[in-house]
Backbone as CSV, one residue per row, in Angstrom:
resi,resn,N_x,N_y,N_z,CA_x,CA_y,CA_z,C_x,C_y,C_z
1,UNK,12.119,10.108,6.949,11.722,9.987,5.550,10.527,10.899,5.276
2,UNK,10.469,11.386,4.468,9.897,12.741,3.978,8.873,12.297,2.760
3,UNK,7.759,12.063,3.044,6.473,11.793,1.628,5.211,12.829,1.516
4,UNK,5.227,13.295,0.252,4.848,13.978,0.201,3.408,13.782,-0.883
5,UNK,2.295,14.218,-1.568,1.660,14.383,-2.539,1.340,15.439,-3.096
6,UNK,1.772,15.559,-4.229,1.604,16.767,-5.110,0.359,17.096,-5.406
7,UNK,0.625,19.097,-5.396,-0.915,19.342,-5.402,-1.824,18.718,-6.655
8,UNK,-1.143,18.744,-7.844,-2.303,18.217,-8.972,-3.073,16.450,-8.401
9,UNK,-2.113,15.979,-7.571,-3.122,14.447,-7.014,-3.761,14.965,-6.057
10,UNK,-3.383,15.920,-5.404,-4.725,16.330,-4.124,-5.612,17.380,-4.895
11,UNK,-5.049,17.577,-5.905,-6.282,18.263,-6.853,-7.536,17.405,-7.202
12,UNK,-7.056,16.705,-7.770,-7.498,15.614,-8.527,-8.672,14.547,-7.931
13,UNK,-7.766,14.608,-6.221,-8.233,13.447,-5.480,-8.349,14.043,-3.902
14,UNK,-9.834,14.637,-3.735,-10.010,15.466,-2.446,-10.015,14.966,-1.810
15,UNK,-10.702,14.072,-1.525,-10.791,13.143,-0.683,-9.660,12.237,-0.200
16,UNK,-8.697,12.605,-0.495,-7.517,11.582,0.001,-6.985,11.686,1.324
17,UNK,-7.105,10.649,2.459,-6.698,10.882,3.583,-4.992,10.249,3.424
18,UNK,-4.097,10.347,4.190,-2.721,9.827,3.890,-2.200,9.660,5.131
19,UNK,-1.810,8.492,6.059,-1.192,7.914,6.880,0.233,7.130,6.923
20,UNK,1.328,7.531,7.745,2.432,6.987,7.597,2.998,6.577,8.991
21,UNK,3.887,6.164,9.317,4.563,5.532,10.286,6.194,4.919,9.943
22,UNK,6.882,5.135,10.498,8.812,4.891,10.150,9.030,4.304,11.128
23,UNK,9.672,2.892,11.120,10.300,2.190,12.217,11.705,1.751,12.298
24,UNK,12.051,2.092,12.991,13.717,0.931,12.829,13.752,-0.170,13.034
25,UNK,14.729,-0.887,13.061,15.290,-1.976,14.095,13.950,-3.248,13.641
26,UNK,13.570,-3.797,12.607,12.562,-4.853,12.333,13.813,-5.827,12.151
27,UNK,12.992,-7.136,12.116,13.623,-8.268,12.166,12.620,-9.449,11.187
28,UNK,13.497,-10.506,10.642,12.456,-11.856,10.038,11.948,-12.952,11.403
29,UNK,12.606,-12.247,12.458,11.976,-13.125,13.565,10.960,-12.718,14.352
30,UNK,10.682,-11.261,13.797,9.483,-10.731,15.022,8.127,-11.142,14.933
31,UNK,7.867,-11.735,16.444,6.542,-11.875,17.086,5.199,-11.385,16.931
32,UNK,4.461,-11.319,15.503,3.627,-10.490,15.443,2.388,-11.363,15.382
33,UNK,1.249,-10.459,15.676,-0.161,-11.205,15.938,-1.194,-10.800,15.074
34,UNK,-1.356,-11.743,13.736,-2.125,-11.063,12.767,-3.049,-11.603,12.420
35,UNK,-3.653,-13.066,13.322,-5.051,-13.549,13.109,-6.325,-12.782,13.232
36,UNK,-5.510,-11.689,14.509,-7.242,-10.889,14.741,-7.551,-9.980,13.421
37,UNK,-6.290,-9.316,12.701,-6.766,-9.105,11.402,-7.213,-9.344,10.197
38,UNK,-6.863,-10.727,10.246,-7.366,-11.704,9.126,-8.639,-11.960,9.608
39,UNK,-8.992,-12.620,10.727,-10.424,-12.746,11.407,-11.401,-11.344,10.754
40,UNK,-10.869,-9.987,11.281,-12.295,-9.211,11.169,-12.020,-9.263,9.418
41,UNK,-11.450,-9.252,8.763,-11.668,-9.317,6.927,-12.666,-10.440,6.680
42,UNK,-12.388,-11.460,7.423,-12.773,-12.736,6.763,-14.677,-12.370,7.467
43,UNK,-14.833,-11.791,8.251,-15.908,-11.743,9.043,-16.560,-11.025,7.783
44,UNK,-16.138,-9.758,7.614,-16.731,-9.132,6.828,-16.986,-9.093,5.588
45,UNK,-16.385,-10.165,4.733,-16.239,-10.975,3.745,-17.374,-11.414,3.536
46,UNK,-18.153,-12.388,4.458,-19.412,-13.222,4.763,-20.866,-12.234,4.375
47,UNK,-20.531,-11.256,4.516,-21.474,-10.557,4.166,-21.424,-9.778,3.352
48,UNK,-20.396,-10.024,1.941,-20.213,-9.514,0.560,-19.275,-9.663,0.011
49,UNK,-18.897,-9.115,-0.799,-17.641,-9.647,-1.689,-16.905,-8.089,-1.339
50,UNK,-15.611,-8.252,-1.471,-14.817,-7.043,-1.677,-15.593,-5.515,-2.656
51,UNK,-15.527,-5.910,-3.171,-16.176,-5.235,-4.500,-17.401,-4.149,-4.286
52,UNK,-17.922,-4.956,-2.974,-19.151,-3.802,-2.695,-18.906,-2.899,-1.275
53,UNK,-17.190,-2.923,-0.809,-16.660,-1.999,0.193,-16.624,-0.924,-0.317
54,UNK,-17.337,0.505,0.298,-17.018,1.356,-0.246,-15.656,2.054,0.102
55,UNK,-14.606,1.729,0.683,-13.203,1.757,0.488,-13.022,0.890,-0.887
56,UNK,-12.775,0.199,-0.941,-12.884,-0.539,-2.465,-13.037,0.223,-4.008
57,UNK,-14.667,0.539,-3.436,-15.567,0.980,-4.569,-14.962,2.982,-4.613
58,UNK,-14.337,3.452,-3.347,-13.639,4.628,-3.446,-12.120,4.609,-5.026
59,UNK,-11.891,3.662,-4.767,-10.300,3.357,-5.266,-10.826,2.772,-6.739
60,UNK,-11.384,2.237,-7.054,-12.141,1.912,-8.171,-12.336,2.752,-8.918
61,UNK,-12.920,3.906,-8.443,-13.223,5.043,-9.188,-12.327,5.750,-9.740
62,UNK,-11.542,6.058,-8.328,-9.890,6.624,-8.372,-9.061,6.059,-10.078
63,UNK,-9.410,5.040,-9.921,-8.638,3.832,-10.859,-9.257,4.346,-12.140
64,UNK,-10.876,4.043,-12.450,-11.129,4.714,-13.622,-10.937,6.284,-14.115
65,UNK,-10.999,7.120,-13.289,-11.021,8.336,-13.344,-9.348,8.540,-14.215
66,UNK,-8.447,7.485,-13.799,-6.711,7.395,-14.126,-7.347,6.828,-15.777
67,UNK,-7.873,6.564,-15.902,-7.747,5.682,-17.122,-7.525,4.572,-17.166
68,UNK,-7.709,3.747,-16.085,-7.474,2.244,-16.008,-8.915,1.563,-15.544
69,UNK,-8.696,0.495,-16.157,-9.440,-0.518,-16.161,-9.655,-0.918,-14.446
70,UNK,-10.642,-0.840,-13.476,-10.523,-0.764,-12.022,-10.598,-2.640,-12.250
71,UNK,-11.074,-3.530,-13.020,-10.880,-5.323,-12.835,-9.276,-5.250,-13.245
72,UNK,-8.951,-4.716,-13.932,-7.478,-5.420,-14.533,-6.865,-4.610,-13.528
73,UNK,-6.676,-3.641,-13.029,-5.803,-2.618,-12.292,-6.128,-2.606,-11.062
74,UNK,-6.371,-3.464,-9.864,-6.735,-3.161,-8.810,-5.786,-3.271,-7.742
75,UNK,-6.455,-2.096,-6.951,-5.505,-1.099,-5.802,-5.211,-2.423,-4.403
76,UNK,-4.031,-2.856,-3.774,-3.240,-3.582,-3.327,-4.419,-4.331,-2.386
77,UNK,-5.033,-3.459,-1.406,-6.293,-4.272,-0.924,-7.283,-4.673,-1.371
78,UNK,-7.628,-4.613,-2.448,-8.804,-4.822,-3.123,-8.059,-6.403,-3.660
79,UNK,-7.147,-6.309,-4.190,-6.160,-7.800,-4.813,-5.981,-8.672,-3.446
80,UNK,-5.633,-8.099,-2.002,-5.160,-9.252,-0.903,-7.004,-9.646,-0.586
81,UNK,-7.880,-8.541,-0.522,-9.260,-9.110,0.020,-9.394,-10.501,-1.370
82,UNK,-9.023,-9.983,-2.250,-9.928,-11.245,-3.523,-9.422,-12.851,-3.303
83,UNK,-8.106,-12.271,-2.853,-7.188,-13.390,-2.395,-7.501,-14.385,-0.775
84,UNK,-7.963,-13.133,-0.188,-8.274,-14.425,1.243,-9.986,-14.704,0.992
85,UNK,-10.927,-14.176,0.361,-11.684,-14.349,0.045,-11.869,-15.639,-1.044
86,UNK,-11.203,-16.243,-1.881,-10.881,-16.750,-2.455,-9.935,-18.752,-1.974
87,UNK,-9.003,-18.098,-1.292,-7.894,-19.160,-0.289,-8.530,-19.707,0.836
88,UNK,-8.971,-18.084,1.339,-8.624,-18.728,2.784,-7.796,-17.855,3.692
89,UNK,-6.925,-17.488,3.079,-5.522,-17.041,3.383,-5.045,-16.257,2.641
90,UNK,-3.868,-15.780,3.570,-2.717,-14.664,2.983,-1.443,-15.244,2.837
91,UNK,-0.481,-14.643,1.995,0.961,-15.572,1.839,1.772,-14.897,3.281
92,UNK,2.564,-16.082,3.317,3.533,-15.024,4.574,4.864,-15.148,3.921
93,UNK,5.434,-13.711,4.172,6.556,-13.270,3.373,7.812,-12.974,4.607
94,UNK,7.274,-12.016,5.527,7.789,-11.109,6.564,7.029,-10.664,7.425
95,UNK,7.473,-10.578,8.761,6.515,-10.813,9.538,6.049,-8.916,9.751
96,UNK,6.889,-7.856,9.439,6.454,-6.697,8.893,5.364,-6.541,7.453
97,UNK,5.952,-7.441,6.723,4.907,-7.542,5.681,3.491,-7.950,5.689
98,UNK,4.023,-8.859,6.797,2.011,-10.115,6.646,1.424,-9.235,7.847
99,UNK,2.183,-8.437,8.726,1.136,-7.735,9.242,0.338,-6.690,8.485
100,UNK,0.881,-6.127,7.749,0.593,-4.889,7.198,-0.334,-5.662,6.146
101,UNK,-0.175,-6.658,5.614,-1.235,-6.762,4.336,-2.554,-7.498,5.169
102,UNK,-2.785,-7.916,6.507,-3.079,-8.428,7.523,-4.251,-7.344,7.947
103,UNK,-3.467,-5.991,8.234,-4.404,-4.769,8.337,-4.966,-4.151,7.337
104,UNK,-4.323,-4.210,5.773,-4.999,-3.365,4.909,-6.032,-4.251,4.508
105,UNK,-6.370,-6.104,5.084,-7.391,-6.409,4.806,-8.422,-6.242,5.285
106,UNK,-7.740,-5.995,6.730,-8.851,-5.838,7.859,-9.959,-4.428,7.783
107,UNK,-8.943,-3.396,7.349,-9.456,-2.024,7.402,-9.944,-2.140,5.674
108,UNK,-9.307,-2.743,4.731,-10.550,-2.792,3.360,-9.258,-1.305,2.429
109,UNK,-8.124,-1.182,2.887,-7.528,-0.268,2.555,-6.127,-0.421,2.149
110,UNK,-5.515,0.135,0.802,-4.152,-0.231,0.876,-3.206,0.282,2.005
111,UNK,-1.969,-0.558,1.947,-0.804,-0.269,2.761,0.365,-0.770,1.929
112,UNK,1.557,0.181,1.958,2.284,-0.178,1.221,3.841,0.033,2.231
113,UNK,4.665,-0.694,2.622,5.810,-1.069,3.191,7.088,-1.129,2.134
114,UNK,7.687,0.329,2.694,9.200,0.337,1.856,10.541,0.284,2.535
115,UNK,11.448,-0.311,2.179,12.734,-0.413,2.860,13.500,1.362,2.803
116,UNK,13.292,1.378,3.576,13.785,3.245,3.524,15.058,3.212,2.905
117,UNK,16.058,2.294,3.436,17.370,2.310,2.611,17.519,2.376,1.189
118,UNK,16.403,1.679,0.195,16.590,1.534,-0.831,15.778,3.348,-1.624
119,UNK,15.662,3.929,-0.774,15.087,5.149,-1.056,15.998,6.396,-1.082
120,UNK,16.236,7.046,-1.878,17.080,8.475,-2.334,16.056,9.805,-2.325
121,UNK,16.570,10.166,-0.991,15.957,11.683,-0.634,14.281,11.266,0.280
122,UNK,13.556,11.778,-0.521,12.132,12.072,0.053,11.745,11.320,-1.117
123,UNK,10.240,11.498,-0.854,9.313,10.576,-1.984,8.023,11.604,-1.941
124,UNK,7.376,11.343,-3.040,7.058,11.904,-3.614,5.094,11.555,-4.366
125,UNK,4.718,11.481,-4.363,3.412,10.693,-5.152,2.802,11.582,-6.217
126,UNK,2.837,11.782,-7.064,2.838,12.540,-8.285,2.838,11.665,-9.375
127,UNK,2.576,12.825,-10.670,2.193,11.805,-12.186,4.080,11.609,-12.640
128,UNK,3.769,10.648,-13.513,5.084,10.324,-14.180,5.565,11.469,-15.710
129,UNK,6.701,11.431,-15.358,7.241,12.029,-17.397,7.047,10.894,-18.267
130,UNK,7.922,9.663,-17.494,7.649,8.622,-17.873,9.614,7.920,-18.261
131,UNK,10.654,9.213,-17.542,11.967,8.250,-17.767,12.442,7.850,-16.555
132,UNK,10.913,7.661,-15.262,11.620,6.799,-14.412,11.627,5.664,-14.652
133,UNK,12.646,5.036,-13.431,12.941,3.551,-13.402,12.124,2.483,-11.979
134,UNK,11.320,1.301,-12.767,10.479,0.653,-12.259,11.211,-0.732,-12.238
135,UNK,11.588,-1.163,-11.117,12.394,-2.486,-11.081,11.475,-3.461,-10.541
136,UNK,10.732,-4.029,-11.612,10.215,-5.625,-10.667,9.986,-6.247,-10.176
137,UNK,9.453,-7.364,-9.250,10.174,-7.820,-8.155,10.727,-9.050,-9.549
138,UNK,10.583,-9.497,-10.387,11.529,-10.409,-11.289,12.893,-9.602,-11.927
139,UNK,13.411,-8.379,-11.069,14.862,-8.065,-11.397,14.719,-7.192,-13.144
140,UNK,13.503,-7.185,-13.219,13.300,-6.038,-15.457,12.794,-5.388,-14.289
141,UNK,13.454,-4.328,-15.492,13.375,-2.607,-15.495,12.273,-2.016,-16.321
142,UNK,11.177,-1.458,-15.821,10.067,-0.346,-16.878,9.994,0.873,-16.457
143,UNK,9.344,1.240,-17.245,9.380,2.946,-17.026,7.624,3.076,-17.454
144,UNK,7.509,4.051,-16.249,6.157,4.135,-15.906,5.466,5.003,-17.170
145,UNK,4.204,4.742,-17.046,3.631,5.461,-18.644,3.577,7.122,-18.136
146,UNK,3.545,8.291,-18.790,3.483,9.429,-18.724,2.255,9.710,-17.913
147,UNK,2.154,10.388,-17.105,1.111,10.930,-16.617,0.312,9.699,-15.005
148,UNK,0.791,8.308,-15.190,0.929,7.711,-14.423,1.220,8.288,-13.062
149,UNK,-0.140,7.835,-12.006,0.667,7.922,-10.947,1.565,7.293,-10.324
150,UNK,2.811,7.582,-9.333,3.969,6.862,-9.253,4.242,7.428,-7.735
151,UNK,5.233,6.821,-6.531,5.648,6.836,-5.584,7.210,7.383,-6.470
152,UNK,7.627,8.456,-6.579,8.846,8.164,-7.112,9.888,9.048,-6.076
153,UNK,11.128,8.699,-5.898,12.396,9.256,-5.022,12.749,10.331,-5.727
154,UNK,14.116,10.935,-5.661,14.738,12.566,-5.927,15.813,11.665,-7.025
155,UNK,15.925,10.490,-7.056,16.679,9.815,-8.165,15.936,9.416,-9.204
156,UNK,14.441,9.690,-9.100,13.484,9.009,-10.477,13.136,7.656,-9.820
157,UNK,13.634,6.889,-9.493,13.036,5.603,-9.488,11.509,5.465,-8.406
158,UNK,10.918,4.692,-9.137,9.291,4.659,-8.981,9.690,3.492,-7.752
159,UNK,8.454,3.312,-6.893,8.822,2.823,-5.850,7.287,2.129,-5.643
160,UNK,6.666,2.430,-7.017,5.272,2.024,-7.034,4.696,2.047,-8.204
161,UNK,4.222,1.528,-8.896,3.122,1.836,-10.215,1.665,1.713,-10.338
162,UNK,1.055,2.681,-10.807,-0.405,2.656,-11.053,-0.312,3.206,-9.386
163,UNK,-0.065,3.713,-8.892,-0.482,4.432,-7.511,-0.751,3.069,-6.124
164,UNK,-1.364,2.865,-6.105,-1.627,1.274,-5.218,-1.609,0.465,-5.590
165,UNK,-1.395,0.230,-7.081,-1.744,-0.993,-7.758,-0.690,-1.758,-7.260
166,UNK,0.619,-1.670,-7.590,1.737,-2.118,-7.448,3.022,-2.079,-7.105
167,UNK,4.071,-2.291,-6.340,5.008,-1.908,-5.557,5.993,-2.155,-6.206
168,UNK,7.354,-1.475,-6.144,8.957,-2.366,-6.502,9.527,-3.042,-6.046
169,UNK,9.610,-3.982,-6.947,11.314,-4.681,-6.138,12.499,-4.095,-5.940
170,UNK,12.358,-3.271,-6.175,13.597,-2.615,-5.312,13.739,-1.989,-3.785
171,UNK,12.243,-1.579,-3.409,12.063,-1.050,-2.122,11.407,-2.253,-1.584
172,UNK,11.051,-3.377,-2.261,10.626,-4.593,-0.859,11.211,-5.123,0.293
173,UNK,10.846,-5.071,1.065,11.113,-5.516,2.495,12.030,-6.962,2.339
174,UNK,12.973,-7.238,2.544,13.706,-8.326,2.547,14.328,-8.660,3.708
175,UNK,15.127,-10.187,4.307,15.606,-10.585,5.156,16.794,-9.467,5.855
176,UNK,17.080,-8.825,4.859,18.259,-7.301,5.296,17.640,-5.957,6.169
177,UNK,16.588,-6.034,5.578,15.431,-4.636,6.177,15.423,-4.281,7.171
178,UNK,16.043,-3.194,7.639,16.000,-3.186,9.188,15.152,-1.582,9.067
179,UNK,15.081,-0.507,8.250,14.102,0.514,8.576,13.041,0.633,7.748
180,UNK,11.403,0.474,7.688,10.745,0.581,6.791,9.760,1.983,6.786
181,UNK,9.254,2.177,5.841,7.990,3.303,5.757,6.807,2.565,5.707
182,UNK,5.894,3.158,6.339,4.928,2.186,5.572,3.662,3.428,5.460
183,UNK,2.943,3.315,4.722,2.303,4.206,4.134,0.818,3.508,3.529
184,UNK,-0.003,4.379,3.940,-1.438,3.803,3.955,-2.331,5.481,3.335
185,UNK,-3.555,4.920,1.871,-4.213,5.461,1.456,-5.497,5.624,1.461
186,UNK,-6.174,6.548,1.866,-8.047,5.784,1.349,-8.285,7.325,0.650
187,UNK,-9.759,6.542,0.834,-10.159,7.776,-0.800,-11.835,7.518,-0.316
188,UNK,-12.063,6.778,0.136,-13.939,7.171,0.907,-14.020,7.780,1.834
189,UNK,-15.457,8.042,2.218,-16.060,9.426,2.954,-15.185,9.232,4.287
190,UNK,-14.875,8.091,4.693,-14.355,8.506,5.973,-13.199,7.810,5.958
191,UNK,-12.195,7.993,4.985,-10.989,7.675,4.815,-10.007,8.370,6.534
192,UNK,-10.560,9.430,6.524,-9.273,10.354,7.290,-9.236,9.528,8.489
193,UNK,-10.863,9.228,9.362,-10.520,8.182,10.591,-10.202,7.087,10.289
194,UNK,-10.514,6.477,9.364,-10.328,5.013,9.167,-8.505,4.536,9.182
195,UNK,-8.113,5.286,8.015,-6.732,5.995,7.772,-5.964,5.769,9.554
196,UNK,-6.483,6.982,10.086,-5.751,6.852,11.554,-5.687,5.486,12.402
197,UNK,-7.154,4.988,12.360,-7.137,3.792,12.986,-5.731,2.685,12.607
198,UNK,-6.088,2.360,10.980,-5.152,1.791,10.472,-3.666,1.533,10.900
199,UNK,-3.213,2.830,11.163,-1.877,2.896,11.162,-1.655,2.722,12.758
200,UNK,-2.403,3.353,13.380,-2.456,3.252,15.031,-2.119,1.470,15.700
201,UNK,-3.073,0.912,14.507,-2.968,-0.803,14.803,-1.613,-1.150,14.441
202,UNK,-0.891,-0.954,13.245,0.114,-0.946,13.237,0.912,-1.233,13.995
203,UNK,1.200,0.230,14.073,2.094,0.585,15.189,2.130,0.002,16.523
204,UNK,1.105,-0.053,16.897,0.881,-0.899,18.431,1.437,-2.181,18.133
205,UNK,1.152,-2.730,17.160,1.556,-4.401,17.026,3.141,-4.359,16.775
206,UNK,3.633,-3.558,15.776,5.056,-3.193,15.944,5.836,-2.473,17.453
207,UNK,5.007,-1.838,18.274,5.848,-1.505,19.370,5.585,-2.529,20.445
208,UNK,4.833,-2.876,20.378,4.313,-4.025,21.516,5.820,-5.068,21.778
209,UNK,5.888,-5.211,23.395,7.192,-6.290,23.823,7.371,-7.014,23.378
């Protein structure tokens, strides 16, 4: 699977480090170990609120600079930190899923997990025209605003809206999922290592016996 970002978002957004990883063969039964990632979030929690991470406070900016509101519009980790900060806890969906939202709490960074199958061609991260198609996870169809950033395929359909903000139901990970992408963003000074770390954990927890 082939992802790419167009030069006007790496124009736009220098600082962008970009991490990916493709797996096959996942399952709703796999063995994964995601307390130690919830642990270091929750650790680091204790000594502030989300809000004053500068991974956070990177994407925030990102967010206003788009024209969005960074409280009403916030980027996927910034929404799971408010949430275990808040609970307690994270929801468990899939055991590919709760790891990954597991690490983007831990590292303070989004991660976003797509069913490769539900994907046509390569992908793409670029602004919108605005006649792609944005499916839900409640099954309605929107079409992303013009100029919007978007995850979108070689068929139009968005596979993301507002850039991290939000994912599709059409590329979510479900009980069928057997190949995913998963794809991780930062945008602070030291996005590029942090970025690597990220995905490195990943992966280890996904290849591990």
């Amino acid at each position: 699977m082939r992802l790419q970002h167009h030069p006007d978002v790496r124009a736009e957004h220098p600082t962008l480090a970009v991490g990916t990883f493709e797996t096959a063969g996942i399952s709703p039964e796999m063995p994964l170990d995601i307390e130690k990632f919830i642990a270091r979030a929750t650790r680091r929690l204790a000594d502030g609120p989300e809000s004053e991470f500068p991974e956070i406070q990177a994407w925030r900016r990102a967010f206003a600079k788009m024209g969005l509101k960074p409280t009403q519009y916030r980027c996927a980790s910034e929404s799971l930190l408010r949430r275990l900060r808040k609970e307690g806890s994270l929801p468990r969906i899939h055991p590919v899923i709760d790891l990954c939202n597991a690490v983007s709490v831990a590292y303070a960074i989004p991660v976003a997990v797509l069913d490769v199958a539900k994907i046509s061609g390569s992908l793409e991260v670029r602004h919108a025209r605005g006649d792609e198609k944005y499916v839900t996870f409640a099954g309605t169809v929107e079409h992303p605003n013009p100029g919007e950033v978007i995850f979108a395929d070689e068929d139009g359909q968005a596979h993301a809206r507002r850039w991290t903000n939000r994912q599709s139901g059409h590329s979510a990970v479900s009980a069928t999922t057997s190949d995913v992408l998963i794809v991780s963003e930062g945008l602070h000074a030291t996005a590029a290592e942090d970025v690597r770390l990220l995905i490195e954990a990943i992966a280890g927890e996904l290849r591990r016996p």
